[in-house]
Kinemage of the C-alpha trace (Angstrom):
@kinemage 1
@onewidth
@group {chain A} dominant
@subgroup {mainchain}
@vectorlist {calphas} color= white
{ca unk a 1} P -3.268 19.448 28.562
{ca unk a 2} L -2.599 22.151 25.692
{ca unk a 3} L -5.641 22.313 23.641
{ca unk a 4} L -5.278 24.044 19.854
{ca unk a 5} L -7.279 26.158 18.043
{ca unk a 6} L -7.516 29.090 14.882
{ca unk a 7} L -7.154 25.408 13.014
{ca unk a 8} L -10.033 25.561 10.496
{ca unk a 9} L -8.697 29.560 9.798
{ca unk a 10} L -4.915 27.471 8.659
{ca unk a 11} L -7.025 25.053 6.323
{ca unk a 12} L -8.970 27.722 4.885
{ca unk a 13} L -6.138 29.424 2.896
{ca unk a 14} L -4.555 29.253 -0.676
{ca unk a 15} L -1.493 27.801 0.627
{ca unk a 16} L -2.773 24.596 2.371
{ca unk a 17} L -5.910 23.689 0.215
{ca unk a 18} L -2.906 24.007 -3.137
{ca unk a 19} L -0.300 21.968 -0.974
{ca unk a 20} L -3.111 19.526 -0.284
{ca unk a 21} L -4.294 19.452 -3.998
{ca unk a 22} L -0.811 18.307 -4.670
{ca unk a 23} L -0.760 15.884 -2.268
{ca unk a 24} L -4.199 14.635 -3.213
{ca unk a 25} L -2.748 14.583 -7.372
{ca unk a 26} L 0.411 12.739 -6.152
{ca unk a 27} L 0.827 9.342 -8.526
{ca unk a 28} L -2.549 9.798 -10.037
{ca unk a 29} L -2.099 12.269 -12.712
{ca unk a 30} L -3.438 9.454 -15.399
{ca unk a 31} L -6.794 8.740 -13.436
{ca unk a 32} L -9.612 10.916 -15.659
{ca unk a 33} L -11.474 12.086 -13.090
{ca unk a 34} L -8.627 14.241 -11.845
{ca unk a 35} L -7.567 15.421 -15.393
{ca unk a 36} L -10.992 16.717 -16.104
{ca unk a 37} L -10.320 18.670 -12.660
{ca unk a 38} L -6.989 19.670 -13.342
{ca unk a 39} L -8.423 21.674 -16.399
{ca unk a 40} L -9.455 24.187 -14.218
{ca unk a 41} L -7.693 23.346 -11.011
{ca unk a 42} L -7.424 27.178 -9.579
{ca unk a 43} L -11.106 27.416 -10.062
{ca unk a 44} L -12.192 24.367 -8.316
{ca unk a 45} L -9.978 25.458 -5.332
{ca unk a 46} L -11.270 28.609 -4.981
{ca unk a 47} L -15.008 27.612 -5.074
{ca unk a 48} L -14.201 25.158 -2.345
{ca unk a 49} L -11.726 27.771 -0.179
{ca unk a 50} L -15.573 29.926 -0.493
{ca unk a 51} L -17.393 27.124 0.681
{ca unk a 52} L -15.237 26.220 3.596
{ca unk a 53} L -15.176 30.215 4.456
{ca unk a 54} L -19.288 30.112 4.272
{ca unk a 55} L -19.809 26.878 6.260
{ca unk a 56} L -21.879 25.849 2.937
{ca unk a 57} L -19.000 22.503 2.129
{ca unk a 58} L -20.609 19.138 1.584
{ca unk a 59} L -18.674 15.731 0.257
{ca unk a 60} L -20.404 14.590 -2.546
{ca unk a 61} L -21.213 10.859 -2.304
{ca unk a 62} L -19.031 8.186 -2.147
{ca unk a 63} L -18.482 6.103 -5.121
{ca unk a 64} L -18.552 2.373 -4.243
{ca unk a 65} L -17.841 -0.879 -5.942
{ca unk a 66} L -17.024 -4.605 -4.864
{ca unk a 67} L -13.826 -5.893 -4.255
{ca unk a 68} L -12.893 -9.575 -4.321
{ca unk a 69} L -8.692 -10.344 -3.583
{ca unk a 70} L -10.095 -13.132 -2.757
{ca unk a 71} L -12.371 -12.195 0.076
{ca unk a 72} L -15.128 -9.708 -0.794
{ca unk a 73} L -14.975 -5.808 0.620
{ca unk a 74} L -17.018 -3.088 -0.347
{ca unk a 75} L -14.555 0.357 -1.126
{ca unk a 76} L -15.757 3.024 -0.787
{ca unk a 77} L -13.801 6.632 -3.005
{ca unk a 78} L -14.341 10.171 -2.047
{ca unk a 79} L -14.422 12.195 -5.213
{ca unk a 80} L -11.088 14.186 -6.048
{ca unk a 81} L -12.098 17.515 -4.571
{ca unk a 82} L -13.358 15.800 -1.174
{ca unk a 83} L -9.947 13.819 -1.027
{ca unk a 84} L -8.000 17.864 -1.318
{ca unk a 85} L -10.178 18.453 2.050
{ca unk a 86} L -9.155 15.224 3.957
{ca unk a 87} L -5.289 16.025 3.020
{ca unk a 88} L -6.037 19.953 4.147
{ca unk a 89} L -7.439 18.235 7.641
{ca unk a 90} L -4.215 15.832 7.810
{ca unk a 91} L -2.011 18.730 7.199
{ca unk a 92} L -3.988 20.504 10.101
{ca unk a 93} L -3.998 17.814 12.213
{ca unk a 94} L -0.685 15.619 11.921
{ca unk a 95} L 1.697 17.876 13.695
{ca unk a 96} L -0.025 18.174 16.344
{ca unk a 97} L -0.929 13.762 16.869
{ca unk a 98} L 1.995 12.445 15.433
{ca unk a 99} L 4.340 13.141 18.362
{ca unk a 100} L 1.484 11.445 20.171
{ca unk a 101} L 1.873 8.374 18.475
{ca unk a 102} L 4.050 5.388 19.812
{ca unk a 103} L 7.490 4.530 17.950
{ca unk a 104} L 6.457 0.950 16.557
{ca unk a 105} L 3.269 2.185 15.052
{ca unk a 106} L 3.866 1.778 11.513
{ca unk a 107} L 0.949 2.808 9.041
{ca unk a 108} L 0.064 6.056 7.160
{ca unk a 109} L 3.401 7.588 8.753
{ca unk a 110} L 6.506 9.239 6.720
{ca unk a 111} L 8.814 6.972 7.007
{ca unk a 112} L 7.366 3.857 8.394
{ca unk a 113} L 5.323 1.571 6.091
{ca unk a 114} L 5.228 -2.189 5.945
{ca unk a 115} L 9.270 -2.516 5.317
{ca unk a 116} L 9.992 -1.244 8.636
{ca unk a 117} L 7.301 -2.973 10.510
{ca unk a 118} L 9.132 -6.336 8.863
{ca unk a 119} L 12.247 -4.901 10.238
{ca unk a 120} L 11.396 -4.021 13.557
{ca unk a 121} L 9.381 -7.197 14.174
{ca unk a 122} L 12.944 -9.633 12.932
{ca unk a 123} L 14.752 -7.501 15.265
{ca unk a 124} L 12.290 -8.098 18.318
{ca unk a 125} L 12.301 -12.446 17.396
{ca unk a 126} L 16.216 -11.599 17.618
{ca unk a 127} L 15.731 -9.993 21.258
{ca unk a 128} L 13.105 -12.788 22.785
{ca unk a 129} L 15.020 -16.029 21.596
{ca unk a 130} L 18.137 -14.708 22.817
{ca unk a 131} L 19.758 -14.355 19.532
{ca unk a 132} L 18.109 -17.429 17.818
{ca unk a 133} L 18.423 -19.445 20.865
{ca unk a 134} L 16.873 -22.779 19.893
{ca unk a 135} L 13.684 -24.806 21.890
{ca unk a 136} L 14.747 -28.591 23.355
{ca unk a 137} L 15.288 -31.076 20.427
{ca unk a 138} L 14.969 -28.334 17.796
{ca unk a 139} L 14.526 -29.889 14.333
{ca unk a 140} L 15.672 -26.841 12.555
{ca unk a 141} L 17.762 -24.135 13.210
{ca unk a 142} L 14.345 -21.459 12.662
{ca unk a 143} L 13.509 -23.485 15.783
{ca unk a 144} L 14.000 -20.318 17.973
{ca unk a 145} L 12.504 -20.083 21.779
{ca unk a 146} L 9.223 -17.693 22.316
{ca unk a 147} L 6.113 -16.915 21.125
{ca unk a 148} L 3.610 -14.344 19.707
{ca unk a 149} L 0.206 -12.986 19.811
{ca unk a 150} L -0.975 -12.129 16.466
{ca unk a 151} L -4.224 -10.680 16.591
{ca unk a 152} L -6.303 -8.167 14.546
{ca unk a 153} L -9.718 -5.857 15.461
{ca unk a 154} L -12.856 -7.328 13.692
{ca unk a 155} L -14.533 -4.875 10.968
{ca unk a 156} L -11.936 -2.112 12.703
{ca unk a 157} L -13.005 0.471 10.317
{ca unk a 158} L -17.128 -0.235 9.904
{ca unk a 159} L -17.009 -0.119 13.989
{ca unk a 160} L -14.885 3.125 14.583
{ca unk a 161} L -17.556 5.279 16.748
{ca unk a 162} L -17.894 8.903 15.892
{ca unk a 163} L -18.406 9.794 19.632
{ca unk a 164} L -15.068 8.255 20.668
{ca unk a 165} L -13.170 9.241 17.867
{ca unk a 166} L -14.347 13.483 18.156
{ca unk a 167} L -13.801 13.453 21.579
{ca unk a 168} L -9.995 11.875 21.442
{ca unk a 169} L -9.892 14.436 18.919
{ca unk a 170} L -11.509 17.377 20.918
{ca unk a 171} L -9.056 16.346 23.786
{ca unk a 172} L -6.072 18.365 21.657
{ca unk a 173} L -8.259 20.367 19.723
{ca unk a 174} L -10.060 23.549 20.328
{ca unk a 175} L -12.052 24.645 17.651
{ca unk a 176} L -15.419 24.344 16.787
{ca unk a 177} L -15.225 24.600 13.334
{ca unk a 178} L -12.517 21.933 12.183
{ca unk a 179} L -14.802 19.847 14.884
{ca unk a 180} L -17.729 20.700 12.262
{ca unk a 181} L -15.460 19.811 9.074
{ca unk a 182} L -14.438 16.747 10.486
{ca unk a 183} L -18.026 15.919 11.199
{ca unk a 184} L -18.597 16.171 7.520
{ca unk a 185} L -16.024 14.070 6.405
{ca unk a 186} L -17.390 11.545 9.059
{ca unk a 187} L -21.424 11.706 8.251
{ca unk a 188} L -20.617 11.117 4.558
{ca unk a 189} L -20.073 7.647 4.730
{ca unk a 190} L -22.628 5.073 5.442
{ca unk a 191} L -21.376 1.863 7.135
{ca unk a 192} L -25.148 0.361 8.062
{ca unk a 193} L -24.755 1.503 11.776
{ca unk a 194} L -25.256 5.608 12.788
{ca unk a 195} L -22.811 6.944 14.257
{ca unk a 196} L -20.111 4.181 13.479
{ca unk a 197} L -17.297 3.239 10.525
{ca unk a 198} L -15.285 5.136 8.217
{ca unk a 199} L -14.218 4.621 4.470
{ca unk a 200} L -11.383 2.452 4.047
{ca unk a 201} L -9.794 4.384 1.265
{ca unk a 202} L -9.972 7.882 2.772
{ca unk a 203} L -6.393 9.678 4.196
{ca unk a 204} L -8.548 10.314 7.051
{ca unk a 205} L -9.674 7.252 7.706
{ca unk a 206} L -5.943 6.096 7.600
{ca unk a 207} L -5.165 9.008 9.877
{ca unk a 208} L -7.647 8.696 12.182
{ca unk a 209} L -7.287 5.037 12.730
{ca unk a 210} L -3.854 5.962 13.887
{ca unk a 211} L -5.196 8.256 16.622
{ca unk a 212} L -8.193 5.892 17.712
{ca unk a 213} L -5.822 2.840 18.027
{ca unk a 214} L -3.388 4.889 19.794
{ca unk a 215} L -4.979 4.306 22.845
{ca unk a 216} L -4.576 0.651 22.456
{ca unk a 217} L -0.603 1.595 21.812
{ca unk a 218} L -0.940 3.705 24.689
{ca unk a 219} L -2.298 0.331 27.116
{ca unk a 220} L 0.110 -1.722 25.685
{ca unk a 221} L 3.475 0.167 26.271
{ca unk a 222} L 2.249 1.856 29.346
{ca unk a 223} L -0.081 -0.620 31.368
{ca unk a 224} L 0.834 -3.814 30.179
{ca unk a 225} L 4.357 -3.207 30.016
{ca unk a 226} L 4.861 -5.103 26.702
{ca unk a 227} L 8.101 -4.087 25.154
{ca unk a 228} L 8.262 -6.095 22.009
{ca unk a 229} L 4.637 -4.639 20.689
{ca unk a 230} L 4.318 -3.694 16.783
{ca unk a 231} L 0.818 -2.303 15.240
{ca unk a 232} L 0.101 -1.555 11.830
{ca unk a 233} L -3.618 -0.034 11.226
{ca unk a 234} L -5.514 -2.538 12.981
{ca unk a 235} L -3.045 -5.686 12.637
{ca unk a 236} L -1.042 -5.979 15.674
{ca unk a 237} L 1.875 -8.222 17.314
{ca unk a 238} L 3.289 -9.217 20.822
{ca unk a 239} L 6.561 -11.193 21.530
{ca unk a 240} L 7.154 -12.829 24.732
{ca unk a 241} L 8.922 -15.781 26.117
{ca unk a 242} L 6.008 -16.502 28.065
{ca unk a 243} L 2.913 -18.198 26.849
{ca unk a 244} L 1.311 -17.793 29.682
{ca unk a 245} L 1.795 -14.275 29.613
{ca unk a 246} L 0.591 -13.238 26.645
{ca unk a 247} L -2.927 -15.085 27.330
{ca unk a 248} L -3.017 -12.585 29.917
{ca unk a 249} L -1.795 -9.617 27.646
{ca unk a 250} L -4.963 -11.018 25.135
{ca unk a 251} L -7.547 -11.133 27.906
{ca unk a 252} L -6.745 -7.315 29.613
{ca unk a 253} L -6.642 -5.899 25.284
{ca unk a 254} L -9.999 -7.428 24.854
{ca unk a 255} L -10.889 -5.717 28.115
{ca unk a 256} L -9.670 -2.849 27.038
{ca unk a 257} L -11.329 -2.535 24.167
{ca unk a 258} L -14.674 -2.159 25.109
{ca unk a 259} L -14.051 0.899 26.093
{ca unk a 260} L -13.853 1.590 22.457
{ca unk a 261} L -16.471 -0.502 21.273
{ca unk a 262} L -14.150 -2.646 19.506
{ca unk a 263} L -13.551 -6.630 19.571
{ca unk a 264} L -10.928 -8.733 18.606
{ca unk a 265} L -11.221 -10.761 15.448
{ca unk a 266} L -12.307 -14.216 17.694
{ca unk a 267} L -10.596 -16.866 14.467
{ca unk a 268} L -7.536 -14.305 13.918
{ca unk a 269} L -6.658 -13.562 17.392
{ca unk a 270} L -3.956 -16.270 17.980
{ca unk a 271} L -0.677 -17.783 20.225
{ca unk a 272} L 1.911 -19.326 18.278
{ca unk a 273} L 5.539 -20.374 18.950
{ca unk a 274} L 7.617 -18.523 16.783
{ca unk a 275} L 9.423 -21.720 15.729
{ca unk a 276} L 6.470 -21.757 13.390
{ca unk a 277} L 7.342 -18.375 12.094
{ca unk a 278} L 5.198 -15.419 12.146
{ca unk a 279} L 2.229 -14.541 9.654
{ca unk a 280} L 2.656 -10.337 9.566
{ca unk a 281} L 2.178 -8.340 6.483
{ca unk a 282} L 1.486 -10.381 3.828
{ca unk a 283} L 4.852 -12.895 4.376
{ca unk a 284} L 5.421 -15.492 7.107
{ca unk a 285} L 8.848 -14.716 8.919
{ca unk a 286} L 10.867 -17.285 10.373
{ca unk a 287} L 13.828 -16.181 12.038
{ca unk a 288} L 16.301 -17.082 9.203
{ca unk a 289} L 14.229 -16.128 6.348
{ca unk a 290} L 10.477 -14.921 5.363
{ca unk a 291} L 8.618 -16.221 2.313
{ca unk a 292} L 5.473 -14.750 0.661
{ca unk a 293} L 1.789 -15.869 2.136
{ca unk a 294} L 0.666 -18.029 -0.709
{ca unk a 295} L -2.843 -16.248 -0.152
{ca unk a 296} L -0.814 -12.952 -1.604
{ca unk a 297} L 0.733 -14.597 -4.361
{ca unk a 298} L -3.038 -15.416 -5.590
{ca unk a 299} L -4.465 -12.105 -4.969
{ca unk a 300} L -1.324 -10.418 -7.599
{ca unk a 301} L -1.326 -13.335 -9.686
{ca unk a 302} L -5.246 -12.853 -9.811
{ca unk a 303} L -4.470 -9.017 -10.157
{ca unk a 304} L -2.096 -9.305 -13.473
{ca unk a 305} L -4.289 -11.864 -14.939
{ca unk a 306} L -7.238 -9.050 -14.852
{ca unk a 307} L -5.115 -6.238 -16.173
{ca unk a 308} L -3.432 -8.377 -19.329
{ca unk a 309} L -7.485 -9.091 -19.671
{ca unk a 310} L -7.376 -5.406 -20.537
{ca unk a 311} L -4.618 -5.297 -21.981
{ca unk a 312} L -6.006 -7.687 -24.521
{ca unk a 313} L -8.468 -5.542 -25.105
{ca unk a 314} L -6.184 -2.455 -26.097
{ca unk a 315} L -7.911 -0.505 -23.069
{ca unk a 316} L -4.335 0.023 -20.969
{ca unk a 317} L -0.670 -0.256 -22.021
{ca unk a 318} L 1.758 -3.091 -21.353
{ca unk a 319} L 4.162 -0.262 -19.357
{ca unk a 320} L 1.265 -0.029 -16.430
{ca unk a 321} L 1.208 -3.760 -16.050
{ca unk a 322} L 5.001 -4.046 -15.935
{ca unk a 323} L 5.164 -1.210 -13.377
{ca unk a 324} L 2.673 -3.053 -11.260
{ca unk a 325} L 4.665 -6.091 -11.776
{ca unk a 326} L 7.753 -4.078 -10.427
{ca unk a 327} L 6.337 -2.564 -7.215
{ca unk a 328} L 5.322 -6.789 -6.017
{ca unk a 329} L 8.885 -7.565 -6.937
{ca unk a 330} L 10.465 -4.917 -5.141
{ca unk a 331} L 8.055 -5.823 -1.889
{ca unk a 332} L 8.140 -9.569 -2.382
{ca unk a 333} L 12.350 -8.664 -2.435
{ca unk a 334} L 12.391 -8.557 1.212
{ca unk a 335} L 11.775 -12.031 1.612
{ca unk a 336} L 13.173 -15.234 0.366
{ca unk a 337} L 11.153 -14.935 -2.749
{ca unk a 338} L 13.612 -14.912 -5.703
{ca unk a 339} L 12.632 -17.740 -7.609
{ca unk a 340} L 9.024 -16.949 -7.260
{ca unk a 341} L 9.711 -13.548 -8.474
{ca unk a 342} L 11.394 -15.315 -11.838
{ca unk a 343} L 8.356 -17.725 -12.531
{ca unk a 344} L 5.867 -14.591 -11.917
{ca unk a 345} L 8.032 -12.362 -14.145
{ca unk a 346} L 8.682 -15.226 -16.826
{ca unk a 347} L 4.788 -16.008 -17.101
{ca unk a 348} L 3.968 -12.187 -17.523
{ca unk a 349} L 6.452 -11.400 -20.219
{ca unk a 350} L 5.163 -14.371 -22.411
{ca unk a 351} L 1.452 -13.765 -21.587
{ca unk a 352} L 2.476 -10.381 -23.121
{ca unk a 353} L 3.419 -11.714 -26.026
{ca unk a 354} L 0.920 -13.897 -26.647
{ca unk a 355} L -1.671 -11.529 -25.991
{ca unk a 356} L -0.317 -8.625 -27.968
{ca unk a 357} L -3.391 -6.941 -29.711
{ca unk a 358} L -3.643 -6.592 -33.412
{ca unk a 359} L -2.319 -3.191 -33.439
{ca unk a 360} L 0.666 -4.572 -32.412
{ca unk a 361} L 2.054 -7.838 -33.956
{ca unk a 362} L 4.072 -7.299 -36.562
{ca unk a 363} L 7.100 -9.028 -38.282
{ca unk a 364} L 10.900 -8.307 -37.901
{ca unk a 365} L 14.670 -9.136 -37.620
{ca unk a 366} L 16.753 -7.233 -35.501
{ca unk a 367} L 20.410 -6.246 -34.210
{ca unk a 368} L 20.689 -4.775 -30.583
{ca unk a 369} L 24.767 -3.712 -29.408
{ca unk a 370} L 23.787 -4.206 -25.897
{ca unk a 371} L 26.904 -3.155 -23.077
{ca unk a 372} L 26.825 -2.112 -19.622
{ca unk a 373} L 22.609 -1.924 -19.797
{ca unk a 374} L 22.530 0.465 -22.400
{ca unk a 375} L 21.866 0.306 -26.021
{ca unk a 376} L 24.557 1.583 -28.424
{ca unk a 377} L 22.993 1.407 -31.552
{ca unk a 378} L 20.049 -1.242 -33.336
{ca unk a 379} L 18.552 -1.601 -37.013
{ca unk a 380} L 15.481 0.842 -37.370
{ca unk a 381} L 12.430 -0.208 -35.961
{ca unk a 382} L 10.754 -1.403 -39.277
{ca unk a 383} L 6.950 -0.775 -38.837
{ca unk a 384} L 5.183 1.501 -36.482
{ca unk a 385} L 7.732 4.020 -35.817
{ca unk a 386} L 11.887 4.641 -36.549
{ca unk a 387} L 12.597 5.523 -32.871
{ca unk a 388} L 15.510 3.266 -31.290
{ca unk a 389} L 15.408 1.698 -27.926
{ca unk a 390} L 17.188 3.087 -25.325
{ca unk a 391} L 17.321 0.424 -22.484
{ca unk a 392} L 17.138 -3.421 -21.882
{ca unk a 393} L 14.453 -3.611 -18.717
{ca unk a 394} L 15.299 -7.233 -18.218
{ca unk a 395} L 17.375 -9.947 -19.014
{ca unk a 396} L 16.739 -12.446 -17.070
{ca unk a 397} L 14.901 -14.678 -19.291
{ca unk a 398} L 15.285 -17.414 -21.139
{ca unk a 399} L 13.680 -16.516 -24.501
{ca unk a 400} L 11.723 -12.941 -23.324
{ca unk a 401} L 13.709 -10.156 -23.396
{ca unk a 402} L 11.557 -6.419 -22.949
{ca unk a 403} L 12.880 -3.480 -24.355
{ca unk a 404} L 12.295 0.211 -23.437
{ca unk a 405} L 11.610 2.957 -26.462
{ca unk a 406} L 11.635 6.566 -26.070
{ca unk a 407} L 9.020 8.385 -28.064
{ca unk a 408} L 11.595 10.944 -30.035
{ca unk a 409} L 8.352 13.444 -30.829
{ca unk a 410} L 7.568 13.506 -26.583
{ca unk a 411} L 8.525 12.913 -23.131
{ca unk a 412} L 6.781 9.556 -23.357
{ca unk a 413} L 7.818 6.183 -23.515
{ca unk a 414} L 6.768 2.380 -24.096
{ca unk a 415} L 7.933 -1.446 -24.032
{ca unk a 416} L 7.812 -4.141 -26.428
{ca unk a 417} L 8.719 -7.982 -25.999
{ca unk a 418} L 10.588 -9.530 -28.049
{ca unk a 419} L 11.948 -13.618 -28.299
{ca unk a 420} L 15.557 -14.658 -28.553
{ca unk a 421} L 16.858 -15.431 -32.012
{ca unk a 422} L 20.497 -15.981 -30.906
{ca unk a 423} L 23.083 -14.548 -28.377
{ca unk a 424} L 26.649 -14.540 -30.285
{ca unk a 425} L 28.184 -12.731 -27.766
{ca unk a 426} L 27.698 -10.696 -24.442
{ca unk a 427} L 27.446 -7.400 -26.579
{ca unk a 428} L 24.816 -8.119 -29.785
{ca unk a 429} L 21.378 -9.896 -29.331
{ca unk a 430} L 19.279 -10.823 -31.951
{ca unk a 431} L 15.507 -10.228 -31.486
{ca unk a 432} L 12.649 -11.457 -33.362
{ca unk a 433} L 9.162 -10.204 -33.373
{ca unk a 434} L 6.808 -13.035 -34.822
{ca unk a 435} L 3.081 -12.824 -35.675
{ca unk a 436} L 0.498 -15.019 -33.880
């Protein structure tokens, strides 16, 4: 087997700790702790290209608070300049594991993600029930023959072992020093055990869960035989027409994964028809439609409720919650989710208005020539500011319509909510800002 080295000698150079700094910036521009570094970004990359040349590089200490959504984890973030290292080690390292890596893995992988995984795993219920090929006395037609093992690893990432994980590593690489960087990276986080666990929220961790796990891929496909297999991180799925045979499939993985001084979750290991639809992902797919798990309807109802806390409070803008609001909807799309997506949307937009801070009531009639989503022309904006609106975000409501401004003295823009006064046709709406 070809081993690799003259890896560390690749990380430690202008070109791959920038790219990574990039990489590490990407979609987080606004978090503060990354603008104070991007002050005097070339500086900060140079002192930490020296201390990667000198051997003298040490992650400063994870910062850590409690997350409840709704069970509780603790997370665990790597300060910005430790997260440029982990992308510098990903950059080093992905080329060379990816190809490794079986087709229906789907996490931390360009072009996979949770979309596909939903994807692949409809396709697969198509290819064990025969094309929806219903049980004896089906009730429904989602009544389709087959079944699946859904199982998951218990406390996968606080019970990754160092040992296992360098030397699956050391098996394609050849070089003592990356071996010593990734050692770092490794030693700075503290799951209660030595020797064992890795931060959930590093790209390493999400990289080198793909190549510990891989051997479990690797047993699956190759040993077992199991053709309709789909993993993402440490959530995993089996189709088979057989019951039978997948209780063999579960007793050989838990076997198997001894070896890597893992278990499977014992109350989330289970066999189920797939006339009762599949729980994968955060939505339960049947094999004519998939609906949202109520479970993560709570945890971004829970979410939105927090942020228009802060909202309240003047300490974020209502354009970050709305964004938020748009990335569920465009997930919670895939499913059959649309009138949940309306009642979610509908309650947001008037806890927006309710909750507008002082700053930001005011009082005023308006006239909006609305036609083919744009905005021709309005009335001034009376109070804060004369810029005009540019675009209608939404208009799906019954008496909440949000409006997009651009800033004309910057790049920037914002949204305001207003109620419906009147519609007299499709091209003019009347808005109405009212005072609590």
């Amino acid at each position: 087997m070809k081993r690799h080295s003259q890896l560390f000698k690749e990380i430690c150079t202008w070109k791959n700790l920038e790219d990574s700094y990039w990489k590490a910036r990407k979609h987080k521009s606004n978090n503060p702790r990354i603008q104070e570094f991007e002050k005097h970004w070339q500086l900060h990359l140079l002192a930490l290209l020296k201390e990667l040349r000198d051997k003298i590089y040490t992650p400063q200490p994870l910062r850590k608070f409690i997350l409840r959504d709704p069970k509780t984890r603790l997370i665990c973030v790597s300060e910005f300049r430790d997260r440029i290292i982990h992308h510098a080690i990903v950059n080093a390292l992905q080329p060379i594991f990816q190809p490794r890596f079986i087709h229906d893995s789907y996490a931390s992988q360009k072009g996979k993600g949770t979309l596909p995984a939903l994807d692949r795993l409809k396709k697969f219920m198509c290819k064990v029930s025969k094309n929806g090929k219903l049980v004896l006395n089906a009730e429904n037609n989602n009544a389709i023959e087959g079944f699946a093992l859904k199982a998951d690893i218990q406390h996968y990432f606080d019970t990754v072992d160092h040992i296992i994980l360098l030397e699956l590593i050391e098996k394609k690489i050849k070089d003592k020093e990356l071996i010593w960087l990734v050692q770092k990276v490794l030693d700075n986080y503290n799951s209660g055990t030595l020797g064992k666990g890795m931060p959930l929220g590093n790209w390493t961790s999400q990289f080198f869960a793909n190549i510990y796990l891989n051997e479990l891929d690797q047993f699956v496909k190759h040993v077992l035989k199991a053709k309709y297999y789909i993993r993402y991180v440490d959530d995993f799925i089996i189709l088979r027409q057989s019951k039978v045979q997948l209780q063999e499939y579960r007793q050989q993985i838990q076997t198997f994964l001894k070896k890597l001084k893992l278990t499977l979750h014992p109350n989330k290991c289970k066999i189920t028809p797939l006339s009762e639809g599949v729980s994968f992902l955060g939505f339960r797919i049947f094999f004519h439609y998939k609906i949202v798990r109520p479970r993560n309807f709570r945890k971004i109802k829970a979410k939105l409720l927090g942020l228009l806390d802060a909202y309240e409070q003047e300490n974020i803008d209502a354009s970050q919650i709305i964004e938020i609001l748009r990335g569920w909807n465009g997930y919670a799309a895939n499913g059959n989710t649309y009138t949940l997506r309306q009642k979610l949307t509908s309650t947001l937009h008037k806890e927006l208005l309710t909750r507008r801070p002082p700053s930001k009531r005011t009082r005023c009639l308006k006239k909006i020539n609305y036609q083919n989503g744009t905005l021709s022309s309005c009335t001034p904006f009376q109070l804060q500011h004369t810029n005009l609106p540019t675009a209608i975000c939404t208009l799906t409501f019954f008496d909440i319509v949000c409006v997009k401004w651009e800033h004309a003295s910057s790049a920037s823009h914002s949204y305001h909510y207003f109620k419906f006064v009147s519609v007299p046709d499709k091209k003019h709406i009347v808005l109405r800002i009212e005072e609590n």
